[in-house]
C-alpha positions in Angstrom: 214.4 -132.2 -97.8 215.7 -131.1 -101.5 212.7 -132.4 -103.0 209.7 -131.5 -100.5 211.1 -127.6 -100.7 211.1 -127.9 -104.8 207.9 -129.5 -104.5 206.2 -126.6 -102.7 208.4 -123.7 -103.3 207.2 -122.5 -106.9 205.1 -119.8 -104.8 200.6 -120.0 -104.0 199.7 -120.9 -107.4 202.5 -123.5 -108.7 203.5 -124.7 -105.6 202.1 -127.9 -104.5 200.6 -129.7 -101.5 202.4 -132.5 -99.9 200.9 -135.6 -99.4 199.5 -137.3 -95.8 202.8 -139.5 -96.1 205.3 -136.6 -97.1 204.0 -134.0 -94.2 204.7 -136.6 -92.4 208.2 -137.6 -93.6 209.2 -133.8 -93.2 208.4 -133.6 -89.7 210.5 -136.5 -88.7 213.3 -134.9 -91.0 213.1 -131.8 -88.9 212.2 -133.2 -85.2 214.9 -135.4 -85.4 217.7 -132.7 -86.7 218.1 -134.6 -90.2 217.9 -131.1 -92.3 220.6 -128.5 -92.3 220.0 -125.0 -91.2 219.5 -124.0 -94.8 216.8 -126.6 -95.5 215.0 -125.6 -92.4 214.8 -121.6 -93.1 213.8 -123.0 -96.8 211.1 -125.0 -96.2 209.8 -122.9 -93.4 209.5 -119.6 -95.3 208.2 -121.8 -98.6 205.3 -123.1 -96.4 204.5 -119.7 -95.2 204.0 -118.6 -98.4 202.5 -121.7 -100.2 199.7 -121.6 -96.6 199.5 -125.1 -95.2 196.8 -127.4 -96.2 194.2 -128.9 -93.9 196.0 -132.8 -94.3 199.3 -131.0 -94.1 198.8 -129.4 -90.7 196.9 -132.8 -89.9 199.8 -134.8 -90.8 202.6 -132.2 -89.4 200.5 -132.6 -85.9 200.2 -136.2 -85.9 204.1 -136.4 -86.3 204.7 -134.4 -83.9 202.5 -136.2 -81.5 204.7 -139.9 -82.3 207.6 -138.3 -80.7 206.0 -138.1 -76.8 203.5 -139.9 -74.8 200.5 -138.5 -73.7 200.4 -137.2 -70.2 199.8 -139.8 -67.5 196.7 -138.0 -66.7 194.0 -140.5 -65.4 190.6 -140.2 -66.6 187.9 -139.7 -67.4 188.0 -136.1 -66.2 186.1 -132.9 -67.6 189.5 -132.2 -69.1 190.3 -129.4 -71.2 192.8 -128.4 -73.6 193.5 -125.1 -73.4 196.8 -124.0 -75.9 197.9 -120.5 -74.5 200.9 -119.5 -77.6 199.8 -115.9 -78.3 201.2 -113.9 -76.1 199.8 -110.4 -75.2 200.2 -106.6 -75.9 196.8 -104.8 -75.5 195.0 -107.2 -73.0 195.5 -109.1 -70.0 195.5 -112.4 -69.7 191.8 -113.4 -68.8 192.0 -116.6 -70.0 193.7 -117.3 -66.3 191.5 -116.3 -64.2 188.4 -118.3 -66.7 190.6 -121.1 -66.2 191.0 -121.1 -62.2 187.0 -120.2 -62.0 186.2 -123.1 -64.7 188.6 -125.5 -62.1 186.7 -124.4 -59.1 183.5 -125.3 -60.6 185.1 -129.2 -61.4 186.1 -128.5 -65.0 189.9 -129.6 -65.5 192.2 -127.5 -67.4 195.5 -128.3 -68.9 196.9 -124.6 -69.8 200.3 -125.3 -72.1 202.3 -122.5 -74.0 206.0 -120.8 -74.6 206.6 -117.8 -72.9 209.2 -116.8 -75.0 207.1 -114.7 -78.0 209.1 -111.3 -78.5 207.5 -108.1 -77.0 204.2 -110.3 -76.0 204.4 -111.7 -72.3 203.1 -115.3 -72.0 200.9 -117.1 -69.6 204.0 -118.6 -67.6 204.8 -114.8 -66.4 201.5 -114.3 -65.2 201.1 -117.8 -63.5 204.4 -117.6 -61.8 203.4 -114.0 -60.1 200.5 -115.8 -58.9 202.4 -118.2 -57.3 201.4 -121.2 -59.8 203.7 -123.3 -61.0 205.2 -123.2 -64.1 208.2 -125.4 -65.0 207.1 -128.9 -63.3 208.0 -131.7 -65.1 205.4 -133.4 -67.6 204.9 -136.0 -65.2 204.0 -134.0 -62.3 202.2 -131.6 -64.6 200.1 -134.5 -64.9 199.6 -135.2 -60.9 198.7 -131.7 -60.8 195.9 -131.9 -63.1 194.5 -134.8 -61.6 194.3 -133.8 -58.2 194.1 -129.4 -58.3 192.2 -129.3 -61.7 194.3 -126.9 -63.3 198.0 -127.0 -64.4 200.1 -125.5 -66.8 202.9 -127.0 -69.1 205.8 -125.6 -70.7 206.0 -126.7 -74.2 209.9 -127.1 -73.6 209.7 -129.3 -71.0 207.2 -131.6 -72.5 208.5 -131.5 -76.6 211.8 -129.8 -76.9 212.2 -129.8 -80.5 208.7 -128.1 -80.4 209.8 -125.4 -78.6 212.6 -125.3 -80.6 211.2 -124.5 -83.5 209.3 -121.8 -82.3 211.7 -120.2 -80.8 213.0 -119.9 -84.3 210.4 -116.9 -84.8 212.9 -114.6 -83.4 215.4 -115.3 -86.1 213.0 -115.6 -89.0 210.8 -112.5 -88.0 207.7 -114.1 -88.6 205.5 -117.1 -87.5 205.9 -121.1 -88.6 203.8 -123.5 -89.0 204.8 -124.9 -85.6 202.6 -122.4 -84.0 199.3 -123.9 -84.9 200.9 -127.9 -84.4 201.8 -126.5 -80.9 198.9 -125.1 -80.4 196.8 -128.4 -81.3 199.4 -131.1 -80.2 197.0 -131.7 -77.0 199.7 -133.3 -75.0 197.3 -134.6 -72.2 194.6 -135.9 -75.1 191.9 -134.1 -73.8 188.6 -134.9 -75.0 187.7 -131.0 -75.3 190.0 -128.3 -76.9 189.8 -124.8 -77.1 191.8 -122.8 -79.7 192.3 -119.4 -80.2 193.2 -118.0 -83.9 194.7 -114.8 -85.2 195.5 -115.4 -88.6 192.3 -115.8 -90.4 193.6 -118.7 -93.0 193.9 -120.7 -90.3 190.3 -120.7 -88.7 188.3 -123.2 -90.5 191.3 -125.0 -91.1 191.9 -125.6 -87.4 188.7 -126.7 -87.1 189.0 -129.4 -90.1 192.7 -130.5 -88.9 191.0 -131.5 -85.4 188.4 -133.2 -87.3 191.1 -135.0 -89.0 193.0 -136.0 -86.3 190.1 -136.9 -84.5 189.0 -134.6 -82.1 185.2 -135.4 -81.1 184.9 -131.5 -79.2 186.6 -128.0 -80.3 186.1 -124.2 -80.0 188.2 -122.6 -82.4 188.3 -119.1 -81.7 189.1 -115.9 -83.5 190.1 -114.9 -79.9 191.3 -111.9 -78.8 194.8 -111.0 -79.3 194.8 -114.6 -81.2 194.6 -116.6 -77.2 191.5 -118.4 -76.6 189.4 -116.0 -75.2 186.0 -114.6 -76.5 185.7 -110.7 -76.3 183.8 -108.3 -74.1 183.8 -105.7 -75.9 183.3 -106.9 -80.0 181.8 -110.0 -81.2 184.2 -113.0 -81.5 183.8 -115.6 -84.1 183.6 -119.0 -83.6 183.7 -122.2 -84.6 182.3 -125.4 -82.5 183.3 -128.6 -83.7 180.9 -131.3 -82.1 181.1 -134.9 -83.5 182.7 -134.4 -86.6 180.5 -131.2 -87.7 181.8 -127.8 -87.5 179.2 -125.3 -86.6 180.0 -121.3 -87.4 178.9 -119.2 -84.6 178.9 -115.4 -83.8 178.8 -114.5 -80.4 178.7 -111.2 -78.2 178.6 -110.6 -74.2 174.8 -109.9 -74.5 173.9 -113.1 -75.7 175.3 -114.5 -72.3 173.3 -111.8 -69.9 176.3 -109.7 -69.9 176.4 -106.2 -70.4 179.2 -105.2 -73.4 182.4 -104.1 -71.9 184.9 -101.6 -73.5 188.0 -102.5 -74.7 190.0 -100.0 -71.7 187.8 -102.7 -69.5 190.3 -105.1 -71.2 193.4 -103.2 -71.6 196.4 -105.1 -70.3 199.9 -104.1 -68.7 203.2 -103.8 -70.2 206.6 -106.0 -70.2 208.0 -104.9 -66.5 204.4 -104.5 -65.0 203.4 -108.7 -64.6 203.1 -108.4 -61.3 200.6 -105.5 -61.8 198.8 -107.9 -63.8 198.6 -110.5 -61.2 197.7 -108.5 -58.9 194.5 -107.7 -61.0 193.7 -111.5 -61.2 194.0 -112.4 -57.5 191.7 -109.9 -56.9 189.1 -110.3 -59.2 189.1 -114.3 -58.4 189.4 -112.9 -54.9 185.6 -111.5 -55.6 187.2 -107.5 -54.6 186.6 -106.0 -58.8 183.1 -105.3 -59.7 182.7 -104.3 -64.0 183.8 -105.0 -67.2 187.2 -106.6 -65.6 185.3 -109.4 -64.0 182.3 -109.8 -66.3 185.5 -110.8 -69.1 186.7 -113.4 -66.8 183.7 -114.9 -65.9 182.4 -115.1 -69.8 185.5 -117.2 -70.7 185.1 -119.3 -67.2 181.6 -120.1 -68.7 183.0 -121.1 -72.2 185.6 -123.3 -70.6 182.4 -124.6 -68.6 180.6 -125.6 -71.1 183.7 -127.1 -73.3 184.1 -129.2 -70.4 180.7 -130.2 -70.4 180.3 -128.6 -67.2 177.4 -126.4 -68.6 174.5 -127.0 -70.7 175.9 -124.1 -72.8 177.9 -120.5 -72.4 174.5 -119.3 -70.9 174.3 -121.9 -68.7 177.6 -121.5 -67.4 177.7 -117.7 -66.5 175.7 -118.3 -63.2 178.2 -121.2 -62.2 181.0 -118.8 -62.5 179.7 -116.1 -61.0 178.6 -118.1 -57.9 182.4 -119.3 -57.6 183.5 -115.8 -57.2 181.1 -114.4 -54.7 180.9 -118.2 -52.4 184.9 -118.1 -52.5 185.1 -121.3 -54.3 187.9 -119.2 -57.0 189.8 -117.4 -54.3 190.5 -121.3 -52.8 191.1 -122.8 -55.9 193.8 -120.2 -56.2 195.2 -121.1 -53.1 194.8 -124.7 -53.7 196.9 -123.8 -56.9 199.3 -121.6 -55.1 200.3 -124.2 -52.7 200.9 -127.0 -55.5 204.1 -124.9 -56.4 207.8 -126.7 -55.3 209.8 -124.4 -52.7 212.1 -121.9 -54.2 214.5 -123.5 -56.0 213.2 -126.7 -56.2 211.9 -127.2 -60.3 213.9 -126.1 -63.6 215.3 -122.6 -64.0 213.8 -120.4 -66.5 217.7 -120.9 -67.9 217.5 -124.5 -67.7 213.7 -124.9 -69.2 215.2 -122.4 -72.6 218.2 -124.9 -73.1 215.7 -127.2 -72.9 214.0 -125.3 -75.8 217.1 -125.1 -77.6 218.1 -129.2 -77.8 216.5 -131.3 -80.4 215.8 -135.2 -78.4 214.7 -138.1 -80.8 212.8 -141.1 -79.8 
């Protein structure tokens, strides 16, 4: 490791880019717990300030990938790949309810994530308020795609060290570049991927990382609150990547027939109020909220449509999701969803999925 933190650590200007082949070497080093504490905080922090490289997050992905197999997941199916990493303070998680409209309109959607981001509650949360599961094992994870059309995955359960990793966040205080690998590791090999971006470096250079590992279909997103989800209320920039060309888009509700929303339309719950928060889902896939609440849901359903090439385009897919509200179609997906889950007591703890998190497993 002495060497690849001297090679990059002389700061943005004399700091240098490792190579395809060294990216590569350095993720094994660190997935397989073959750097010491020191070296890891080192190198993490170095990157961080150095900014990865396109090849480097390319490499650091495809590394990553070698350590687990795909998901069993039998094909071909509209599948999706929809990374959920951000966690949330302002808004609620609409990026739920797209994804359980966009499955009862016969898109598939793999949601994956790690609920563990401090003072930002995670998908999981949500999901398991609903009554979805959350902590099934990869390989039913990928029964439950197959057959419901929707699943999610914790990271923890499917790569460990992964989740380990990112978990180290709380100790550093800031980000790693583990967040975006995560967030494009694609565990089920989707042929579609949506992405959602905070920090701006990290836009088009999602979007070429995907090319190089290549992805044939993206969205990369400069989503809101950094999850994959375009905005009601602002224009969201975006980036469609569509056989190895990358298209720039700018997009706003009224190019879909949507009235603009307000951002109170999207304002989301605190820590202790989840269940609050589900509560709002079930009832707007339950076809009972009318407004800005509903519109939001049913623009992402649309983009996750069309990602799954379920739609023509976003356009295209706004009726489709709108029709699955009001016929019912969403409100039994969700109980199609609801009844997938184990009985009480029956999958991993939320104890036994963060030791999970914690434990570094080699191939």
């Amino acid at each position: 490791m002495q060497q690849f933190i001297a090679k990059i650590g002389k700061g943005q200007k004399a700091g240098k880019d490792l190579t395809w082949d060294e990216a590569k070497q350095v993720m094994r080093l660190l997935i397989e717990g073959r750097a010491t504490p020191a070296q890891i905080g080192g190198f993490l922090l170095a990157m961080r300030i150095k900014m990865e490289s396109v090849a480097e997050l390319a490499a650091f992905t495809s590394a990553a990938r070698e350590y687990v197999a795909p998901l069993a997941i039998p094909g071909p199916l509209p599948l999706v790949d929809l990374p959920t990493y951000a966690g949330k303070q302002d808004t609620f998680h609409a990026s739920i309810g797209a994804a359980v409209v966009a499955a009862a309109c016969g898109a598939t959607i793999l949601m994956h994530g790690y609920d563990e981001v401090p003072d930002r509650p995670g998908t999981a949360a949500v999901l398991a308020k609903l009554g979805i599961p959350t902590e099934h094992a990869p390989a039913r994870v990928a029964d439950d795609v197959a057959l419901k059309g929707f699943a999610y995955l914790d990271i923890a359960l499917y790569h460990p060290p992964i989740a380990r990793f990112l978990e180290l966040r709380r100790e550093l205080g800031v980000r790693n570049f583990f967040h975006p690998v995560a967030k494009m590791l694609n565990p089920g090999r989707a042929p579609s991927q949506v992405i959602g971006i905070t920090h701006p470096p990290y836009f088009e250079k999602t979007a070429e990382a995907l090319a190089m590992l290549g992805c044939r279909r993206a969205l990369i997103l400069r989503g809101v609150e950094g999850d994959p989800e375009l905005s009601i209320a602002s224009v969201t920039k975006l980036l469609e990547l569509r056989e190895e060309r990358i298209f720039p888009l700018t997009l706003q509700p009224k190019d879909f027939g949507l009235p603009s929303g307000s951002f109170r339309e999207m304002a989301g719950f605190a820590a202790a109020q989840v269940e609050q928060e589900a509560t709002l889902l079930r009832r707007i896939l339950q076809n009972q909220v009318r407004g800005g609440q509903r519109d939001w849901v049913i623009l992402n359903a649309a983009m996750l449509l069309y990602a799954a090439g379920k739609a023509l385009s976003i356009s295209a897919g706004v009726p489709t999701a709108q029709q699955a509200l009001e016929s019912g179609a969403a409100a039994h997906k969700l109980d199609e969803l609801v009844a997938a889950a184990e009985p009480a007591g029956a999958g991993h703890s939320s104890a036994t999925r963060a030791q999970s998190g914690r434990e570094v497993s080699t191939t």
